[in-house]
N, C-alpha and C positions, 0 to 999 in steps of 0.2 A: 504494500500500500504506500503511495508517496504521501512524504511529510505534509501537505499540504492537505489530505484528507485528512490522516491522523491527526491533524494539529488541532481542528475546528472546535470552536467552545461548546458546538450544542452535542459532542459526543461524549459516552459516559463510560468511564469504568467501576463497574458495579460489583458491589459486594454483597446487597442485602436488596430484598422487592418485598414491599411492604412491610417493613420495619424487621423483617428476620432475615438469615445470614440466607445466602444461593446454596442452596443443595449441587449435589454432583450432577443430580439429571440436569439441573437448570444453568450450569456453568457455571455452578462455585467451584474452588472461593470467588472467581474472582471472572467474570467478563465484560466483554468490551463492549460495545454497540456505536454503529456507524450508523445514525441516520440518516445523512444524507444521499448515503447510497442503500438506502430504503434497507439497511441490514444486513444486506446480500455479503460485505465483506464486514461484518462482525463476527468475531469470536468467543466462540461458544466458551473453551478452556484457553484462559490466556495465562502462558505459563513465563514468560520472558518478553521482552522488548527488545530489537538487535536494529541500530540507525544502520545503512549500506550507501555508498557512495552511487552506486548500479543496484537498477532493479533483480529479482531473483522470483522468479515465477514461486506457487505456492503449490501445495496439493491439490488443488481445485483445476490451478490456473492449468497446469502439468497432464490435465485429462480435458481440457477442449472450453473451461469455462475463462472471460473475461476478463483482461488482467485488472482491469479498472471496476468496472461493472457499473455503469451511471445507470439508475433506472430509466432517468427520465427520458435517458436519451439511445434505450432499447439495448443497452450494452449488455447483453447474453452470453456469447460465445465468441471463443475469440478466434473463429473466422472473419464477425465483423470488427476487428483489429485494423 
């Protein structure tokens, strides 16, 4: 994800949904949420943070989806790259 998604204020790293901690089904301890890409690149188990000079495709990215993924702007799969 570039810095410039990751950086935005309205996204959250969350520990707790409605005043009690995240379970392991719901991505405790501890996950992330990208609103503005409608979720699509939030993480469920966010175990570390690594900055990269160069991008580095992800598990998703590495099987056909999006590197970016904008909703809004039909970014699916990243034939449309």
């Amino acid at each position: 994800m570039a810095l410039a998604d990751f950086a935005r204020p309205d996204n959250l790293v969350a520990t707790h949904h409605d005043g009690e901690p995240l379970t392991p089904a719901h991505g405790g301890p501890v996950r992330l949420v990208v609103h503005h890409l409608y979720a699509w690149k939030s993480l469920k188990w966010l175990a570390d943070i690594e900055f990269r000079t160069s991008d580095e495709r992800g598990y998703w990215e590495e099987r056909g989806y999006h590197n970016r993924a904008d909703p809004w702007l039909e970014e699916r799969y990243s034939y449309q790259e």
